[in-house]
C-alpha angles and dihedrals in degrees: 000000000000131000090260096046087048100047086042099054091038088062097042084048098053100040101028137066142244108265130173120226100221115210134183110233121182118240118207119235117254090252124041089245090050111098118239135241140235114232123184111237124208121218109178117221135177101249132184119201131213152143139266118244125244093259100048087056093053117111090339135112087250107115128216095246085048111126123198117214137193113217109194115228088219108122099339114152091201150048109233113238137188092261091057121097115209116218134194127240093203102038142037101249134113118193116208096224106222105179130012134199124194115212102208117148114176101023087295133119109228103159135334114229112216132191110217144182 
């Protein structure tokens, strides 16, 4: 891991929270002619939640209650994707990501950047 990732996830880890990226897998039936069925699956994550700025909701699809969110790449198992949905250890609420950036100079994942609602 390089200086940057380090220092990234070191900041995410010391002012964010533990989340969970939620994602739908298909499970196949017992029997082949059994349908199969759709479990959410919970991948935890080190996340850091914040707010878009007046300028960036002006004349744009962003939303007042949008929130923007830093995923770290730490340990993620994962790379977050639209059809995810990102959900909160310490609280009850689940977010519908909606756009995702990865932050990887160098070839490296440091954090991904969501827009979320």
């Amino acid at each position: 891991m390089t200086a940057h990732a380090q220092q990234a996830a070191s900041v995410i880890r010391r002012h964010g929270t533990v989340g969970y990226l939620l994602r739908a897998v298909e499970v196949a039936g017992e029997f082949p002619w059994e349908p199969g069925s759709t479990q959410m699956t919970a991948y935890p994550c080190r996340i850091l939640i914040g707010s878009f700025r007046g300028l960036e909701l002006a004349n744009t699809l962003i939303q007042v209650n949008d929130v923007r969110v830093l995923i770290s790449a730490e340990g993620l198992q994962i790379t977050p994707e639209t059809s995810d949905v990102l959900q909160l250890s310490n609280m009850d609420r689940t977010f519908q990501i909606l756009a995702t950036r990865e932050a990887m100079p160098a070839g490296v994942p440091l954090y991904y950047e969501v827009h979320a609602r």
